[in-house]
C-alpha positions as CSV (number, residue, x, y, z in Angstrom):
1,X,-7.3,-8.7,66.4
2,X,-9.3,-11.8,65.0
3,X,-7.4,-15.2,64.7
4,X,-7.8,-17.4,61.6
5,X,-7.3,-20.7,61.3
6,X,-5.7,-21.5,57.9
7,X,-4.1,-24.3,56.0
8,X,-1.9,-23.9,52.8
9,X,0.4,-25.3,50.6
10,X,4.1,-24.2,50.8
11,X,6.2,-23.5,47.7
12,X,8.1,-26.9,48.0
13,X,5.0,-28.5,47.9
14,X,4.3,-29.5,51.2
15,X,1.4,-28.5,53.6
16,X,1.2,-26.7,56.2
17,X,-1.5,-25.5,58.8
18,X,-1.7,-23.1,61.6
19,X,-2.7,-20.0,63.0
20,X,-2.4,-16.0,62.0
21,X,-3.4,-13.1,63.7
22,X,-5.0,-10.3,61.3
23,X,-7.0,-7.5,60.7
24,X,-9.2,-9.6,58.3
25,X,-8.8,-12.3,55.4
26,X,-7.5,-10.0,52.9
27,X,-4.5,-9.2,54.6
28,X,-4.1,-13.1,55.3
29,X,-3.7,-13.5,51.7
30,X,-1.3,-10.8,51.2
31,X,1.2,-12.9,53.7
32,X,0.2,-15.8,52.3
33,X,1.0,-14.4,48.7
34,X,4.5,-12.4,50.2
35,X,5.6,-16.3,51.7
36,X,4.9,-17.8,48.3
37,X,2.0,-19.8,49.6
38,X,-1.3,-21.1,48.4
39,X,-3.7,-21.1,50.6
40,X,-5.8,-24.1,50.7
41,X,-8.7,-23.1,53.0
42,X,-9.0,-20.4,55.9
43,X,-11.4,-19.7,58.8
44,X,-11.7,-17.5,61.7
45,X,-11.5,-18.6,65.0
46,X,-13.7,-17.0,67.8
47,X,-12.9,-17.9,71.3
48,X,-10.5,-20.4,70.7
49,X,-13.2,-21.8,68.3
50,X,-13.1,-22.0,64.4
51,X,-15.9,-20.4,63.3
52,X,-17.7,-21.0,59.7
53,X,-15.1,-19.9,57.0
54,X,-15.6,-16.1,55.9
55,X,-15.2,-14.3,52.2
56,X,-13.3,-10.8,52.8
57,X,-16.6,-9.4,52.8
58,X,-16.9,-10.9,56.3
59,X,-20.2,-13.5,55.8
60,X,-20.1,-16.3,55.4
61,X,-18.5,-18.4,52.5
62,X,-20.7,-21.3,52.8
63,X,-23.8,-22.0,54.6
64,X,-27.3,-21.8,54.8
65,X,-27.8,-18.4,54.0
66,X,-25.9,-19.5,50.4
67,X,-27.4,-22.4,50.0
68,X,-30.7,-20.4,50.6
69,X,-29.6,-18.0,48.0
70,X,-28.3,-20.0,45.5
71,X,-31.6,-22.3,45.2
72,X,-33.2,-19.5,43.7
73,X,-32.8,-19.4,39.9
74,X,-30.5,-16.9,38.6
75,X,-31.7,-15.4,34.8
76,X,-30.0,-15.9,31.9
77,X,-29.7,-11.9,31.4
78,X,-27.9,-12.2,34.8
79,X,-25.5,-15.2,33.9
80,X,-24.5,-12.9,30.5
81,X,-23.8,-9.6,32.4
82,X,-21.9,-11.4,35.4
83,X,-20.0,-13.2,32.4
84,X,-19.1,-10.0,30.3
85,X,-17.9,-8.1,33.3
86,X,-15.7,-10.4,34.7
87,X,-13.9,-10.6,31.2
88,X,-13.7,-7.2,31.4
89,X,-12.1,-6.7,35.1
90,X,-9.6,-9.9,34.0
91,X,-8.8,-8.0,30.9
92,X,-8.3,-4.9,33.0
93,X,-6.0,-6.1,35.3
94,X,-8.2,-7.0,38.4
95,X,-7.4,-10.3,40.2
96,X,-9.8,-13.0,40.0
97,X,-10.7,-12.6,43.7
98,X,-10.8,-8.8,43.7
99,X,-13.4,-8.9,40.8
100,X,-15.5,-11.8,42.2
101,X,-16.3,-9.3,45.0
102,X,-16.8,-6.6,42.8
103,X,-19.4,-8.4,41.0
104,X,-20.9,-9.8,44.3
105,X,-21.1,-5.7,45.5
106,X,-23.2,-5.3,42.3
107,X,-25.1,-7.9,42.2
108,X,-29.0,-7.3,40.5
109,X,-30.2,-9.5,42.6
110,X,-30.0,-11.2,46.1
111,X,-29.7,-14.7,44.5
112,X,-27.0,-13.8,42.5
113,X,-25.2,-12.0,44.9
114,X,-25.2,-15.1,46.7
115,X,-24.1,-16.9,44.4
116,X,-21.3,-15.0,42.9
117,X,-20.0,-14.7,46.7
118,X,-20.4,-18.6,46.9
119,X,-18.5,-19.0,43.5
120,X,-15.7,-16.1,45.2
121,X,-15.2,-18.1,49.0
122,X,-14.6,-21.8,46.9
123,X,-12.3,-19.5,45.2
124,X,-10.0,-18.4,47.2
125,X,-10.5,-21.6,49.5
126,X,-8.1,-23.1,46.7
127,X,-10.4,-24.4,44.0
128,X,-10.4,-23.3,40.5
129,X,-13.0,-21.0,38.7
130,X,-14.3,-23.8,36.7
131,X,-14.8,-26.5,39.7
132,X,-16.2,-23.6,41.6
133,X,-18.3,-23.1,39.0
134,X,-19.7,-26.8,38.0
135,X,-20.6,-27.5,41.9
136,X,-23.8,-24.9,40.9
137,X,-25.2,-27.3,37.4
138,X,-28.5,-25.3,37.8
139,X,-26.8,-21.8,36.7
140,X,-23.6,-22.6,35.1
141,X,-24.3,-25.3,32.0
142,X,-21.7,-28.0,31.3
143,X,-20.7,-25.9,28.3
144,X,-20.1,-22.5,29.9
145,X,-17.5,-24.8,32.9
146,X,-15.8,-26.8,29.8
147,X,-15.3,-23.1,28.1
148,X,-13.8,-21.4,31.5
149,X,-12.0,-24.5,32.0
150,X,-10.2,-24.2,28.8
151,X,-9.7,-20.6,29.6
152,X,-8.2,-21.9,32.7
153,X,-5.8,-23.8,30.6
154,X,-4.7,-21.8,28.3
155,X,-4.2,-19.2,30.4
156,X,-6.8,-16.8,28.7
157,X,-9.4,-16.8,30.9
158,X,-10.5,-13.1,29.9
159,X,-11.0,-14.1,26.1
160,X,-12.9,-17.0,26.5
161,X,-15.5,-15.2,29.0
162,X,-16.2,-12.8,26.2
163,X,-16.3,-15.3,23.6
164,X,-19.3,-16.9,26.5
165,X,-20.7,-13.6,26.7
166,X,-20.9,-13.2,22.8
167,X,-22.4,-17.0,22.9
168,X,-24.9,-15.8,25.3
169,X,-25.8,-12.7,23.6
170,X,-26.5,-14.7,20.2
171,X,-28.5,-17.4,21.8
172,X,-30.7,-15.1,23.4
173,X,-31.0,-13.1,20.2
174,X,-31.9,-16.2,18.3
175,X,-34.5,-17.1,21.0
176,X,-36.1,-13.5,20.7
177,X,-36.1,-13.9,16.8
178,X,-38.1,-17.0,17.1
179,X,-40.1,-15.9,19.4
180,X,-41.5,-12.7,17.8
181,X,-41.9,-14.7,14.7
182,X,-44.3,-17.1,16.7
183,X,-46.3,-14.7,18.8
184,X,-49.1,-13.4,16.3
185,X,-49.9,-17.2,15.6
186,X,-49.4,-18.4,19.1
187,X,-52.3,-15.9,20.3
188,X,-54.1,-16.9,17.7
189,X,-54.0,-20.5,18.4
190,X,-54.9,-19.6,22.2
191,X,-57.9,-17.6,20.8
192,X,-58.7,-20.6,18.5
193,X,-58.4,-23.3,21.4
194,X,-60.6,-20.3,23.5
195,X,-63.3,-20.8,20.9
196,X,-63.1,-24.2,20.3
197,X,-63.5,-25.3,24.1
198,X,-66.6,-22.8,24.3
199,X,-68.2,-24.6,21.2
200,X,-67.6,-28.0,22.2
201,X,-69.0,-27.8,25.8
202,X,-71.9,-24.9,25.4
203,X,-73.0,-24.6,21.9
204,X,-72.5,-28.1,20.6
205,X,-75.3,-30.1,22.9
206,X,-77.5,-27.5,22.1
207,X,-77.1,-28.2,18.4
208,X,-76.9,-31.9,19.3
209,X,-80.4,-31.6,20.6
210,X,-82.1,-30.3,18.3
211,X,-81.2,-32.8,15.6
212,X,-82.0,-35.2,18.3
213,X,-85.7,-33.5,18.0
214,X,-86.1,-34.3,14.7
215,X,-84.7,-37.7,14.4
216,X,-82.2,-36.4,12.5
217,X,-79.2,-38.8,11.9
218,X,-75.5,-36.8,11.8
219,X,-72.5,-36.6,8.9
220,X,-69.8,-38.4,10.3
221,X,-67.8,-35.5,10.7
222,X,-70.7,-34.0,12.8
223,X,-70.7,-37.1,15.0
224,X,-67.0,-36.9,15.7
225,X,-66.8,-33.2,17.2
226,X,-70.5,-34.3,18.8
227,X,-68.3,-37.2,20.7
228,X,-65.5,-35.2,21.5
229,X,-67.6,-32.4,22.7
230,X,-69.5,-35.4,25.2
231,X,-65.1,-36.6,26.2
232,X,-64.6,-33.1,26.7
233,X,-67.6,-32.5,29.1
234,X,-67.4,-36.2,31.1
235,X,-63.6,-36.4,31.6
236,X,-62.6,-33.2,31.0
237,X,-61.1,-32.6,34.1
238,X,-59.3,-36.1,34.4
239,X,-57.7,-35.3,30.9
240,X,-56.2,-32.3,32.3
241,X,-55.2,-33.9,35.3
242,X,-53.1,-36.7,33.1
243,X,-52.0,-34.4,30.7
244,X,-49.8,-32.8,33.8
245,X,-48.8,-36.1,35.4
246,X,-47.5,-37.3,32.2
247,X,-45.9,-34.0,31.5
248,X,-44.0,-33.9,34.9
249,X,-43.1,-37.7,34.4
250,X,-41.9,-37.0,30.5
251,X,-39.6,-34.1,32.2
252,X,-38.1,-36.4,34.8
253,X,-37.3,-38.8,32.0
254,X,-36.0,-35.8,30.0
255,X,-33.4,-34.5,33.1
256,X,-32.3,-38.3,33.7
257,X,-28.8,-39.3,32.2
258,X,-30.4,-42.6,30.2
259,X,-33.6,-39.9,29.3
260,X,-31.3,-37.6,28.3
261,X,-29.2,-39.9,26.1
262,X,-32.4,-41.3,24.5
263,X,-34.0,-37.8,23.5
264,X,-30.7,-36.3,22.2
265,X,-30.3,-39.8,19.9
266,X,-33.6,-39.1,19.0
267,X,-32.9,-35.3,17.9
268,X,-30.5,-36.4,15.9
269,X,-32.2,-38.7,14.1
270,X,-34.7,-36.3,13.1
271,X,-33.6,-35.0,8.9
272,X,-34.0,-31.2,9.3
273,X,-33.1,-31.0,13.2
274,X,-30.9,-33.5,13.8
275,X,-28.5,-31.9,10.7
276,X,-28.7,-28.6,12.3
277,X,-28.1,-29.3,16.1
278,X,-24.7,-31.5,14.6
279,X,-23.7,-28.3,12.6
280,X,-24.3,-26.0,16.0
281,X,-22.1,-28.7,17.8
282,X,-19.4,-29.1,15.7
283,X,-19.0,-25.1,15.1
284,X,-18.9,-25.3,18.8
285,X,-16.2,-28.0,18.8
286,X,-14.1,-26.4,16.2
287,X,-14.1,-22.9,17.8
288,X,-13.2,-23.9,21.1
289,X,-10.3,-25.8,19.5
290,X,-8.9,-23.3,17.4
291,X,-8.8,-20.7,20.4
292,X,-7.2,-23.6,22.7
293,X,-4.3,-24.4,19.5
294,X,-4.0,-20.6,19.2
295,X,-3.1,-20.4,23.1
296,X,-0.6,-22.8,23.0
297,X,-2.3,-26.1,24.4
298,X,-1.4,-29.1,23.3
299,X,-3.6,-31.0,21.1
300,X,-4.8,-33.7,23.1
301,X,-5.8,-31.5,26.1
302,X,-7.3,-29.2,23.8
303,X,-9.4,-31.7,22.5
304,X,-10.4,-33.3,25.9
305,X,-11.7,-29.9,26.4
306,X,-13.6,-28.9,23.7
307,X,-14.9,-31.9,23.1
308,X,-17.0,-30.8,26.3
309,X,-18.4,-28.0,24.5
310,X,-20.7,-30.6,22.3
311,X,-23.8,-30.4,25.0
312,X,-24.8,-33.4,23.0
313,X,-23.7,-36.8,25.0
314,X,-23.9,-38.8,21.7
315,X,-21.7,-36.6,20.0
316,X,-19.0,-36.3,22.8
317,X,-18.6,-39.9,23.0
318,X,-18.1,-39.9,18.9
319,X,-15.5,-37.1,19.2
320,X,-13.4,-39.7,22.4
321,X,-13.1,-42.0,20.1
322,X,-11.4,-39.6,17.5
323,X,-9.1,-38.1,20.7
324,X,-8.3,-42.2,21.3
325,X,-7.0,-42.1,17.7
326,X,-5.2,-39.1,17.6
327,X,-3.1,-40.1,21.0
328,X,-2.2,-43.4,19.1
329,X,-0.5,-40.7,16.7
330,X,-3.1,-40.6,13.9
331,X,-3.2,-37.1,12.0
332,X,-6.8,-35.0,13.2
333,X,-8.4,-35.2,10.0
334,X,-8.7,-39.2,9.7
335,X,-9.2,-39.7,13.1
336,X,-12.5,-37.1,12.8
337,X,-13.6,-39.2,10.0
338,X,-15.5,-41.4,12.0
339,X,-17.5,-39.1,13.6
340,X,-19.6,-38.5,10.5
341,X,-22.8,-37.2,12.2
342,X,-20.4,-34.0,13.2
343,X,-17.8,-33.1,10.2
344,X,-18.9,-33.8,6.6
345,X,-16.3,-34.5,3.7
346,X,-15.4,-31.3,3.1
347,X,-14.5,-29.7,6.5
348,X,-12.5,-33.0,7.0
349,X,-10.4,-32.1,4.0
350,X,-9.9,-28.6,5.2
351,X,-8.7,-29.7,8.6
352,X,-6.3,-32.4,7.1
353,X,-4.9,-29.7,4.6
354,X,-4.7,-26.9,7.6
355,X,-3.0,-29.1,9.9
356,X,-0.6,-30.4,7.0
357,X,-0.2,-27.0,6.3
358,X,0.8,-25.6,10.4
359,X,-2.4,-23.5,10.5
360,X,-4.9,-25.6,11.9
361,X,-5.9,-23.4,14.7
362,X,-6.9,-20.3,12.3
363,X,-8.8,-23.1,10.1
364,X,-10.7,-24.2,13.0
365,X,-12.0,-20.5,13.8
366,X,-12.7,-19.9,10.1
367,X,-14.9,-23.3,9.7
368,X,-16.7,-22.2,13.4
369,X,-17.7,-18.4,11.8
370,X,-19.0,-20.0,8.3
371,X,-20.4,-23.1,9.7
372,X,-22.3,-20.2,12.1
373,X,-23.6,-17.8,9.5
374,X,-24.6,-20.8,7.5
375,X,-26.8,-21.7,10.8
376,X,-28.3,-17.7,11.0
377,X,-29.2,-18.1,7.8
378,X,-31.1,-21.0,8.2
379,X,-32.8,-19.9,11.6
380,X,-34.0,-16.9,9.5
381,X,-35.6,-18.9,7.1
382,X,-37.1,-21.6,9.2
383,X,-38.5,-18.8,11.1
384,X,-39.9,-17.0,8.2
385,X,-41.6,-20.1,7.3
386,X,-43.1,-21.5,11.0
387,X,-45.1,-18.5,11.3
388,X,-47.6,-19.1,7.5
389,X,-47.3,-22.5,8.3
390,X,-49.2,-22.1,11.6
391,X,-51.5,-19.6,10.2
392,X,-51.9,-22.6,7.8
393,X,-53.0,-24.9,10.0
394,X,-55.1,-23.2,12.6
395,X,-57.3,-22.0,9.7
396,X,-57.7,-25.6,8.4
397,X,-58.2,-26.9,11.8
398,X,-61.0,-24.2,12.6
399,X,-62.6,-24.3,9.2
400,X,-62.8,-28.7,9.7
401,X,-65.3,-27.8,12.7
402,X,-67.1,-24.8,11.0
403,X,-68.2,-27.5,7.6
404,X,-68.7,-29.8,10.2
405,X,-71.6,-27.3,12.2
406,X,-72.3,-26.2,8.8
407,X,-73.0,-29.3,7.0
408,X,-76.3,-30.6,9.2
409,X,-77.8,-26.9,8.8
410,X,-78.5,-28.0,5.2
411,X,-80.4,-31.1,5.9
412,X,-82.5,-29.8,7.9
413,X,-85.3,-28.3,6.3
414,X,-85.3,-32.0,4.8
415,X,-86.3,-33.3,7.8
416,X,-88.8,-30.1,8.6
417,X,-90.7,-31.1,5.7
């Protein structure tokens, strides 16, 4: 009978470490569980040895082979279904554990099996779903841990998956919408590009030629698609090669904390943009809140979680210095007031009233679903609008070099004669 190693926390709060015989690490858990016990961590030993720490599966919890696995990127579809599961098996009754290997048996894929049995062994090594989760950045965003962690809290860990899942579901459907809407003019631009690299480094110095021929002297417009067309064909190659240098430099930028700060000031600043990313935020913000007041969490905590729930750096740092207010005893709505980028005159006035009022939580909910639908209608128009506006502008752009070929062709017989 295999011998684990194990070291857990006793129900007077003291630790305690030692050995157990038995026939694998789920029936270690059940003692553990019958004593009262939390187990802290937990390996098996092989001749007298501990060896690396096992899931009840019997692999490895952590390794290479997971660290192998987990680089690989797991897909957003992936992420979503893992999510809505796992709310359901919670809502169903099924231990947090029990449905972490349940979802690691099902996995798609081999990287997310890998990972989900990864997320399972920090698990039941002591740590909690949401610190399990944040050590992987790459598939779990900051958002998705702050909105686990708050289901954590609040001890409805089942709803707020779902509410993730829904999240998920209407990102991606917002992404598709946008990008259906931009596909006819993107292939169109491609084509456009197509035809404008083929004029500028085959057709062009042939035409130049000619007009060199007959002494002829070029419109201005002529002469500035005949110069770019001579760029094009000298240091064509070195303009592609700095176009991807700079891209990979602007992206390191981009993924750096002071990079990151800078761009999402700069989103903000921008009229049409920065107004609606502060409106996604704050519905966001005032979701997550209601859902945490509705639980039963106390204000403060609440709002040192869903202030998390932002994704916007900028904004977060607003909202602490609203929570700093409110622990001095300040009522919500005055101490939000000074985050005007987020919360406008009116939704201040509805949370004051609400939370004068005792039902600040269902207020909060309400102002996240309107604040929402105001945003879908918005994407629906912005996207009805990008794809005539690009048609726009990629017949302008062609029909500038067309009168610009054209225009010489007229002169010509001038110079004939």
């Amino acid at each position: 009978m295999p011998s684990f190693q194990y070291k857990a926390l006793q129900s007077d709060g003291t630790v305690t470490e030692g050995q157990m015989e038995a026939g694998g690490r789920p029936e270690v858990f059940r003692q553990m569980e019958s004593q009262g016990w939390k187990l802290i961590s937990l390996s098996e030993r092989k001749n007298g040895k501990p060896s690396v720490p096992k899931d009840s599966t019997g692999s490895p919890s952590s390794g290479w082979n997971l660290s192998l696995g987990s680089s690989k990127k797991i897909s957003a579809r992936t992420l979503e279904n893992f999510t809505r599961l796992l709310s359901s098996l919670l809502a169903a009754g099924v231990p947090l554990s029990r449905a972490l290997v349940i979802l690691h048996k099902e996995a798609s894929t081999p990287a997310a099996g890998a990972k989900w049995k990864e997320i399972h062994g920090l698990v039941v090594d002591g740590m909690s779903l949401a610190d399990a989760m944040a050590k992987s950045p790459d598939t779990f965003p900051r958002v998705y841990v702050a909105m686990v962690e708050a289901g954590e809290t609040g001890g409805f860990l089942d709803v707020v998956l779902s509410q993730i899942a829904d999240f998920q579901s209407r990102e991606k459907e917002m992404r598709a919408k946008v990008m259906t809407a931009l596909l006819y003019p993107s292939i169109l631009l491609v084509l456009a590009l197509g035809v404008l690299t083929f004029l500028l480094v085959f057709f062009i110095p042939r035409f130049q030629s000619i007009f060199t021929g007959f002494g002829a002297s070029l419109p201005w417009l002529t002469q500035l698609i005949v110069s770019t067309s001579e760029i094009l064909r000298s240091y064509g190659l070195i303009l592609v090669l700095g176009l991807g240098i700079t891209g990979f430099l602007v992206r390191s930028w981009l993924v750096s904390p002071i990079g990151r700060r800078t761009w999402e000031g700069i989103i903000l600043r921008i009229p049409s943009v920065g107004r609606l990313v502060a409106q996604y935020a704050m519905a966001r913000f005032c979701r997550m809140l209601g859902t945490l007041l509705g639980a039963g969490v106390p204000l403060i905590n609440g709002l040192n979680v869903a202030r998390r729930s932002i994704g916007n750096q900028i904004l977060v740092d607003a909202v602490a210095n609203s929570i700093d207010r409110v622990k001095e005893g300040k009522p919500l709505g005055p101490s939000l007031a000074e985050c005007r980028t987020l919360f406008n005159g009116s939704v201040l006035e509805m949370i004051s009233v609400a939370e004068e009022s005792g039902r600040l939580d269902q207020e909060l909910v309400r102002i996240a679903n309107v604040t929402e639908n105001d945003l879908d209608r918005q994407l629906k128009t912005a996207v009805a609008l990008a794809e005539p506006l690009m048609l726009f502008l990629i017949a302008g752009f062609i029909g500038t070099i067309f009168i610009g070929m054209v225009i010489p062709i007229f002169t010509l017989q001038d110079y004939i004669k």
